[in-house]
C-alpha positions in Angstrom: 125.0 148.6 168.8 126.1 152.5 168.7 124.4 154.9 167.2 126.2 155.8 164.3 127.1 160.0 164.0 124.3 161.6 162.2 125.1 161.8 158.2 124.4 165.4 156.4 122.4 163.9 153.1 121.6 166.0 150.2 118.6 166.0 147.6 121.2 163.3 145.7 121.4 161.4 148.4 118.0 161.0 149.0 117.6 160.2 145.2 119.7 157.8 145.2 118.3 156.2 148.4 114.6 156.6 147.1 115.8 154.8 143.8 117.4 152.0 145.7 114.1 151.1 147.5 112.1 151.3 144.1 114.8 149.0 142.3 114.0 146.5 145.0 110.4 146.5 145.0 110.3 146.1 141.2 113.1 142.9 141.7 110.9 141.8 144.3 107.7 142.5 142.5 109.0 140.5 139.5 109.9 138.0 142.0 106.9 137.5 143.4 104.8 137.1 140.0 107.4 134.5 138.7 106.8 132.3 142.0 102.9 132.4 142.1 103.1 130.8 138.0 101.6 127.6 138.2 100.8 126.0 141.5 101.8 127.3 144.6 104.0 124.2 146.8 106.5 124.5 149.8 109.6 123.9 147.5 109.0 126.8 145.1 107.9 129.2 148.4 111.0 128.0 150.5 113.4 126.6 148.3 112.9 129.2 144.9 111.5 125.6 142.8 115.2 124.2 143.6 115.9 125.5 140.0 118.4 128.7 141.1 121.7 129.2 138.9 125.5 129.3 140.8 126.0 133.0 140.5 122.5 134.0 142.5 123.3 131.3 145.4 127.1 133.2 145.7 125.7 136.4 145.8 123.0 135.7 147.9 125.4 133.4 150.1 127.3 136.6 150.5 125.0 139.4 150.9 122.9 137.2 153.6 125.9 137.0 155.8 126.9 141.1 155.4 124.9 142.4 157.7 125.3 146.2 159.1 127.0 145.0 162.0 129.9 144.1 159.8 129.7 147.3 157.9 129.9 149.1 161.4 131.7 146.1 163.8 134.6 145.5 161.2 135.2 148.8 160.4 135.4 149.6 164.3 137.8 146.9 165.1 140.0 147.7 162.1 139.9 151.3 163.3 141.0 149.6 166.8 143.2 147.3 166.1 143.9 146.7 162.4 143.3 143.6 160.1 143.2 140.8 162.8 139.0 141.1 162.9 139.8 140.0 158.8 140.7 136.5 159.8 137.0 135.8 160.2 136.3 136.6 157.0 139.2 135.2 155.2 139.0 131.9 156.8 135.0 131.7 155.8 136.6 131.4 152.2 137.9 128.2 153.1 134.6 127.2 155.0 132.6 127.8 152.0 134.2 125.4 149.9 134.2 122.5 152.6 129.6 123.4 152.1 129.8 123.1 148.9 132.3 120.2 147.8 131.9 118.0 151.1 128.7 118.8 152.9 126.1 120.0 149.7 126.1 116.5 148.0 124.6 114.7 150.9 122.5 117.6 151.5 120.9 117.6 148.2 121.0 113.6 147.6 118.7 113.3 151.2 116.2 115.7 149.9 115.6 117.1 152.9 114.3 121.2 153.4 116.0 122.0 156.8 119.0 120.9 158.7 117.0 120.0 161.2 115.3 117.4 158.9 118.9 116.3 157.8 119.9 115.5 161.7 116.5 112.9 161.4 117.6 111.3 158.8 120.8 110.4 159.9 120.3 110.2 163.5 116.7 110.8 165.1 113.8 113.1 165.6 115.3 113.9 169.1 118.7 115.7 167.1 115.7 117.6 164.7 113.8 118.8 167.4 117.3 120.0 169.4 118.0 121.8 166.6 114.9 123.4 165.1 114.0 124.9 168.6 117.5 126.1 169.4 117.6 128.2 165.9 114.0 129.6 166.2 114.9 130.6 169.6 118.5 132.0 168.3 117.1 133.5 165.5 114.2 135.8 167.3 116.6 136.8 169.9 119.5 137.4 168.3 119.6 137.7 164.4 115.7 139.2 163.7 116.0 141.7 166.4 119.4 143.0 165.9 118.6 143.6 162.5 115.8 145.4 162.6 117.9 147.3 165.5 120.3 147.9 163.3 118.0 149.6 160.7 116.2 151.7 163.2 119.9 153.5 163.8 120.6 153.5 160.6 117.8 155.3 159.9 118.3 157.5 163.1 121.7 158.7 161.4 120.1 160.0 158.5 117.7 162.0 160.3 114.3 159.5 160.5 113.2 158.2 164.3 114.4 155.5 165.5 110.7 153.3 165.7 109.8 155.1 162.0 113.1 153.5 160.2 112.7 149.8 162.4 109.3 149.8 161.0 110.0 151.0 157.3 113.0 148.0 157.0 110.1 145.3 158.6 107.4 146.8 156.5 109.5 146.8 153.3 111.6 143.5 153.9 108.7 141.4 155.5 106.2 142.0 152.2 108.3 140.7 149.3 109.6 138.2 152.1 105.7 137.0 152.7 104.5 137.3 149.2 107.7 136.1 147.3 109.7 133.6 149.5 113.0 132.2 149.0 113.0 133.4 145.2 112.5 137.4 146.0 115.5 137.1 148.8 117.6 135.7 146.4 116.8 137.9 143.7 117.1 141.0 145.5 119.8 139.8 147.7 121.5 140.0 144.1 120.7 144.0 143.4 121.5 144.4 147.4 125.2 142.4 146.7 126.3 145.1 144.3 124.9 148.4 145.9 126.6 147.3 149.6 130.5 146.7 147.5 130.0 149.4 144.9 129.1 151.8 148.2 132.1 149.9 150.3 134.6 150.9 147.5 133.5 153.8 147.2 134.6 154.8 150.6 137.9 152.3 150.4 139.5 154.2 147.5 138.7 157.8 148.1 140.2 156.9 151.8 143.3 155.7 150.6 143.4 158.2 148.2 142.9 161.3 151.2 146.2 159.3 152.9 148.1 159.7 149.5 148.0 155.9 148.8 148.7 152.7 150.1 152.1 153.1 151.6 151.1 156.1 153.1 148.4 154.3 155.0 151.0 152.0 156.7 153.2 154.5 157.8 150.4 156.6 159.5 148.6 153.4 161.1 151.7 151.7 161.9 152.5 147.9 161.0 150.6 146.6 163.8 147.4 147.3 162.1 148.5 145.5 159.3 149.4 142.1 161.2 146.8 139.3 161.1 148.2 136.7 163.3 148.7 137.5 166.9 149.9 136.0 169.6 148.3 133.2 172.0 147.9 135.5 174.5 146.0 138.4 172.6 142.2 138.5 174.2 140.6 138.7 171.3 142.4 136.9 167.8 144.8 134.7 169.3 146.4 132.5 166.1 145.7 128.9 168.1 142.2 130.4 168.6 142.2 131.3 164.6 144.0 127.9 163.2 141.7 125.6 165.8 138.8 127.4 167.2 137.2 129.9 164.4 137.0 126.5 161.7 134.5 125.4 164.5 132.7 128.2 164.9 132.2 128.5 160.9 131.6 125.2 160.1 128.3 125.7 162.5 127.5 129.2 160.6 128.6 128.0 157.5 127.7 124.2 156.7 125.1 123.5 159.4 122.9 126.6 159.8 119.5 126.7 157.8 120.0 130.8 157.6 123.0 129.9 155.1 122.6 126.6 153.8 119.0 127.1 152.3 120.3 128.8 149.6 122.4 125.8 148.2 119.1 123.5 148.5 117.7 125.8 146.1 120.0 125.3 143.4 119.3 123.3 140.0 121.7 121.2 140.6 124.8 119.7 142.9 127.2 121.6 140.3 125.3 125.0 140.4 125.2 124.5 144.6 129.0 123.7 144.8 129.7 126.7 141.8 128.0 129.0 144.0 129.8 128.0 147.4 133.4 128.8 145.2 131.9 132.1 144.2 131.0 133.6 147.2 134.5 131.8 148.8 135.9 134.8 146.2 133.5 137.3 147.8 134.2 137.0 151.2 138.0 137.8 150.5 136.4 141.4 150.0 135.2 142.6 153.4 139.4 142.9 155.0 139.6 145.5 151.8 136.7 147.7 151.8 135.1 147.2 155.3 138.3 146.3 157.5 140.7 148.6 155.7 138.4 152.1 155.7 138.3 151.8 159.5 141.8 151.5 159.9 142.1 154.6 157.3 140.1 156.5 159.9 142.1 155.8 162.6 145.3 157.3 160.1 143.4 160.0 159.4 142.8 160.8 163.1 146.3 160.3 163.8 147.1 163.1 161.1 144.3 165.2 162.2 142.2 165.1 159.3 139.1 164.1 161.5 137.4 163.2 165.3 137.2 160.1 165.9 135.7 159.8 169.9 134.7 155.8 169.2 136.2 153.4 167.0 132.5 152.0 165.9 132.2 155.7 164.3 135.0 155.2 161.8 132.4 154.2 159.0 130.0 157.1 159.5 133.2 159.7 159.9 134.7 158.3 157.3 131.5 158.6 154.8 130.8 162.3 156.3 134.5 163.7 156.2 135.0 162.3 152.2 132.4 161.7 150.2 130.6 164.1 148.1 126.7 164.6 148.1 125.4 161.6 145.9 128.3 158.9 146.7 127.0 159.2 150.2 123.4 158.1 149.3 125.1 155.1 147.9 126.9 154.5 151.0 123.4 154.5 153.1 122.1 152.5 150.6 124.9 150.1 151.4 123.8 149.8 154.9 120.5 149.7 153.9 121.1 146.6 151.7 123.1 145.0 154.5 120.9 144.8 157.1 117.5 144.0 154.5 119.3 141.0 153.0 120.4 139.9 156.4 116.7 140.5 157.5 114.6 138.8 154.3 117.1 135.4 154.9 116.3 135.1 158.7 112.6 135.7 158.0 112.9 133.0 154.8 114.9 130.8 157.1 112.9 130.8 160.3 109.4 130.7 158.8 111.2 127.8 156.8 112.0 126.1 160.0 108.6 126.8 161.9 106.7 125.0 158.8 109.0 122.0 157.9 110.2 121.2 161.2 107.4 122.5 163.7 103.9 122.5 161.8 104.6 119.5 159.3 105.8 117.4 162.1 102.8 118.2 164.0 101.0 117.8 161.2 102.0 115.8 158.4 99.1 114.9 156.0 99.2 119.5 155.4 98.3 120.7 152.2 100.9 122.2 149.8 99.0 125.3 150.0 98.7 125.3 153.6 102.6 124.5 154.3 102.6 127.7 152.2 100.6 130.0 154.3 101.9 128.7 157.0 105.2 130.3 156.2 104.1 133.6 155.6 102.2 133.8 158.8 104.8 132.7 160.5 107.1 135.4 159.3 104.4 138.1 160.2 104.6 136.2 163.9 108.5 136.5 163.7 108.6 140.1 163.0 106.1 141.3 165.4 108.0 139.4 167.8 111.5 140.8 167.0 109.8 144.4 167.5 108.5 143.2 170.8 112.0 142.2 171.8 113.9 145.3 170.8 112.3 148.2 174.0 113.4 145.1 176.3 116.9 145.6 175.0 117.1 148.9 176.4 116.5 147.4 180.2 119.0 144.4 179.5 122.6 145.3 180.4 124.8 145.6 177.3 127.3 143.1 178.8 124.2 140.9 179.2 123.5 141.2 175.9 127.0 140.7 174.6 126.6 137.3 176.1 123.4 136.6 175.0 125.0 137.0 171.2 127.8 134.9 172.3 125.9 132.2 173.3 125.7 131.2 169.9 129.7 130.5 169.6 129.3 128.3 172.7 126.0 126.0 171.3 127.2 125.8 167.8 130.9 123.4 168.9 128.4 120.2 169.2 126.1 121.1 166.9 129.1 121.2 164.3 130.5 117.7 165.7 127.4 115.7 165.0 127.2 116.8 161.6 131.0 116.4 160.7 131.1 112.9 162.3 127.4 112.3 161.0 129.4 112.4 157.2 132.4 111.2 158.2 131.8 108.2 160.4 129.0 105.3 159.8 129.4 104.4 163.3 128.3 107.0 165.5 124.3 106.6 166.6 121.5 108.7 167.5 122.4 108.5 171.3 125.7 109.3 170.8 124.3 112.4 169.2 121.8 113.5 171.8 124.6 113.2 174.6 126.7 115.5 172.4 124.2 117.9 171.8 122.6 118.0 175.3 126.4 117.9 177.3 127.4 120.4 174.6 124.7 123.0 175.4 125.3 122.6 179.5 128.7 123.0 179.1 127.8 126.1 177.0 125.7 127.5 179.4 127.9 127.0 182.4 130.4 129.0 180.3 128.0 131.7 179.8 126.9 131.6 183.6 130.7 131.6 184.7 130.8 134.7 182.6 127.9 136.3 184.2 129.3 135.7 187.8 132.4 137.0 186.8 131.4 139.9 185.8 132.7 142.6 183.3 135.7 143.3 185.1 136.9 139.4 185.2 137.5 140.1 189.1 134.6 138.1 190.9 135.9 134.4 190.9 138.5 133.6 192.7 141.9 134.2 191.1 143.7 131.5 190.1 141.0 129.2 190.4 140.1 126.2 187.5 136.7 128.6 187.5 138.6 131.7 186.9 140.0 130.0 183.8 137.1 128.3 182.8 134.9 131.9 182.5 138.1 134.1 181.5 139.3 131.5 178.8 139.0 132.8 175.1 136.4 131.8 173.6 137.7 130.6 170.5 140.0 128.2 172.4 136.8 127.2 174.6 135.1 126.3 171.1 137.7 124.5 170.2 138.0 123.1 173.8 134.2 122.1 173.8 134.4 120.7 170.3 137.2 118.4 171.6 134.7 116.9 174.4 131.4 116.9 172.1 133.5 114.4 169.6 134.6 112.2 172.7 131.2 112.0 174.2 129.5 111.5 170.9 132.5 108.5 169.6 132.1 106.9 173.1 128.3 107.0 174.0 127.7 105.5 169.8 130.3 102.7 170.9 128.9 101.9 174.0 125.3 101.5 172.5 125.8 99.6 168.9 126.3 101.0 165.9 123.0 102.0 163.4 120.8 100.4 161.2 122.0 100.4 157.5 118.9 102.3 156.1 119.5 105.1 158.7 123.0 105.6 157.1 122.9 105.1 153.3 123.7 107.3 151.5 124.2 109.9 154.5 128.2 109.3 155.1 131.0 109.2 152.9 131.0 104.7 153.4 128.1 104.9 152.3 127.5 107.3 149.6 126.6 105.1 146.4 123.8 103.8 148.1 120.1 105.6 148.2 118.6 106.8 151.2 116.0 105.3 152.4 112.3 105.9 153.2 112.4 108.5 150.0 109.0 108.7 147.7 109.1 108.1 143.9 108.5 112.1 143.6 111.3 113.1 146.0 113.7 110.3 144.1 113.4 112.1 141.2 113.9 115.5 142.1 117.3 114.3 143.3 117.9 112.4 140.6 117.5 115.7 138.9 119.4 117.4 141.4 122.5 115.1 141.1 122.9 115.2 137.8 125.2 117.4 136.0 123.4 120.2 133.7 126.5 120.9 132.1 125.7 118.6 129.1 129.0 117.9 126.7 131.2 120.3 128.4 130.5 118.9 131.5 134.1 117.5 132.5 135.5 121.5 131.2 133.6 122.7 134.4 133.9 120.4 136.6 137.8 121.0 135.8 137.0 124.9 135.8 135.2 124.2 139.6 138.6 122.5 140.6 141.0 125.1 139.2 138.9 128.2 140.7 139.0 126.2 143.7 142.6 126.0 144.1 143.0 129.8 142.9 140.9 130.7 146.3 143.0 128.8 148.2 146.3 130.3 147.3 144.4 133.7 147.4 143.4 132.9 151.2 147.3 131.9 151.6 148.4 135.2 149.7 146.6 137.3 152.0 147.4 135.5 155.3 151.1 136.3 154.1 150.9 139.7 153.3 149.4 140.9 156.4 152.3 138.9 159.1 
């Protein structure tokens, strides 16, 4: 990631910023005392008591997934080439309603913590251990470090070292993560979700405004910029890429992934789950208008003169130091702020969730409530210290290198998303069925990636022309598309070739079989889900569930509005 330009703050600023950080202590504070009431047990540390309401889950759903790479990245892109990057964003509308109204029922009715755990249950402990290891691994690499990378710069830009700002986000973050679990990242992931749009807005309209409006900004950036679907050829946002290969690539981030679907498990109910899904589908309509569009109103403004812009990653920071006025700018920082400490509380939450449930509880099952517990938070201390060790080595790793190692993600996450839509959909497929997938899945991935790697940055070291040439120069939303394709095949025709499951390993986990109870449950877990099922909406229940459905369909003509504006 760039450094961003350095930002001139005043005493506001600093005000404002210094308020921020006390507003989240105090939420996290308050957070913390409401989850040590009573006795202290796993599902109140990692899953907030399973008692959260629809409009924390959307918010949190949202403000988890906005990290400062988005603030930065999609303001970059849109500064470089317009709206296209927005197609990412618009289509996770879409995605978040197939979590909450397909995948969230058999989530909560299995009562399981993890994903990991939910792959057991319907296939094997093989599929849990594939996954838990691969999103440990993932998130220590990628997600904690980046983040904490990210706030180090971010801190840089306002005049604080680089190692001093990386180790006030881990210092502030990881305590109210440690001490208040799942419940004080929600919580302040809800104060975090306001400051990062009010602070996005901010910037958006006093942009426009600069330009002299909305029209102004077209004619200046030119209608290019304001075209989402591009052709099949374009490297990076290709429309067969979009339609086919992006749904794969957010049903993994999306539907699958324990950093995102934890905060459905937590809520009171299916109904407040599926609620909060529809919500943040609404949300995530935001970033094409006030993170996508202020980069491409830096670009105007450079093409007018108004200000420098040497890199397209700088459009945010210009844009903030050109504009706003002492005060608004705090806000801004504190937008960035809030970005990348949501981001970094739900991979800590997540991760530590994942080392306990699926790693320690597995090695150890007859573990204490209390110990599952502090197993979690020490885990999280482990996680952070080694996402600081792993940030000097990304100084000697090539940036290309590292490019990949991020990509790698897109190119493991086609077979982990085909074993969990056919686990749902289809009765038939078996646990070898899913191993092959998941194991062929990640060597093909990896190929890909070393194909990449051989190829270089250029795209001139393989030999031109070649199957292997297309193979590593391939976009890679058509390869996840491509590799999706063949994890279905492999994991339809190894299940065939083997027999079909045992009908306890599948009730209740597919849609055949969904009025039967899953099996091998205890009395306790049986009725939390029985709790968890039911509706809480009491005589107006039908009026909501109608409500769900009609807000449902609004989001979908809004995601259709928008894909037909910008063509």
């Amino acid at each position: 990631m760039e450094e961003i330009e350095q930002l001139a703050l005043g005493l506001t600023d600093w005000a404002v910023i210094v308020g921020y950080f006390l507003i989240i202590f105090g939420v996290a504070a308050w957070a913390t005392i409401k989850e040590r009431q009573g006795t202290e047990d796993s599902a109140d540390y990692f899953l907030a008591g399973r008692n959260v309401g629809w409009f924390v889950i959307g918010a949190s759903l949202f403000a988890s997934n906005i990290g400062s790479e988005h603030l930065i990245g999609l303001a970059g892109t849109g500064a470089s080439s317009g709206v296209a990057v927005g197609q990412f964003e618009v289509l996770a509308s879409i995605i978040l309603l197939l979590l909450g109204w397909v995948f969230v029922p058999f989530y909560v009715k299995s009562g399981v913590f993890t994903m990991p755990e939910f792959l057991e249950r319907r296939y094997s402990s093989g599929a849990r251990w594939y996954l838990a290891t691969i999103s440990i691994i993932a998130y220590v690499l990628t997600k904690i470090s980046v983040t904490i990378f990210a706030g180090g710069v971010v801190f840089t830009a306002i005049g604080v070292p680089f190692w001093t700002g990386a180790l006030i986000v881990v210092g502030v973050t990881g305590a109210y993560t440690i001490l208040g679990g799942l419940r004080a990242v929600l919580y302040t992931d809800l104060v975090q979700v306001f400051v990062l749009i009010g602070g996005a807005i901010a910037v958006t309209v006093i942009g426009i405004s600069q330009l002299g409006g909305w029209g102004e900004l077209q004619a200046a950036a030119g209608q290019g910029f304001f075209d989402m679907w591009k052709p099949m050829s374009h490297p990076n946002f290709p429309w067969t890429g979009i339609i086919f290969g992006a749904p794969i690539l957010g049903v993994w981030y999306w539907c699958t992934d324990q950093f995102i679907v934890q905060r459905t498990l937590s809520a009171k109910n299916i109904d407040n789950a599926r609620r909060g899904t529809i919500f943040a589908g609404w949300l995530k309509l935001l970033p094409v208008f006030i993170f996508v569009i202020p980069g491409i109103v830096a670009y105007a403004l450079n093409q007018q003169g108004a200000l420098q812009l040497a890199d397209p990653d700088q459009a945010l920071p210009v844009l903030v130091g050109a504009l706003l006025p002492v005060g608004l700018r705090g806000i801004v920082v504190a937008g960035l702020l809030a970005a990348l400490m949501s981001s970094l509380s739900s991979v800590f939450n997540s991760c530590s969730t994942l080392v306990t449930w699926d790693v320690y509880r597995e090695l150890k099952p007859d573990a204490s409530e209390r110990q599952l517990v502090w197993v979690g938070r020490l885990s999280t201390i482990v996680l952070t210290l080694l996402g600081l060790a792993w940030i000097p080595l990304m100084d000697s790793i090539s940036g290309q290198l590292y490019t990949y190692l991020q990509s790698v993600q897109g190119y493991i996450s086609p077979p982990i998303a085909a074993v969990f839509l056919l686990g749902i959909f289809s009765k038939r497929v078996n646990a070898r069925g899913a191993m092959a997938s998941l194991l062929s899945g990640f060597v093909i991935g990896a190929l890909r990636l070393v194909m990449e790697l051989v190829n270089g940055p250029a795209g001139d070291s393989l030999p031109s022309g070649t199957l292997l040439e297309t193979f590593a120069e391939m976009n890679f939303l058509h390869f996840a598309f491509f590799l999706f394709v063949v994890c279905v095949l492999i994991l339809i025709g190894v299940s065939i070739l083997t027999g079909a499951p045992s009908g306890h390993k599948v009730a209740g986990l597919t849609f055949a079989t969904a009025d039967e109870d899953v099996a091998g449950l205890s009395e306790e877990a049986r009725a939390d889900i029985a709790v968890a099922t039911a509706s809480s909406d009491g005589d107006d229940d039908g009026a909501w569930q109608r409500l769900d459905v009609q807000f449902t369909i609004a989001l979908l003509v809004a995601v259709a509005a928008i894909w037909i504006y910008f063509s």
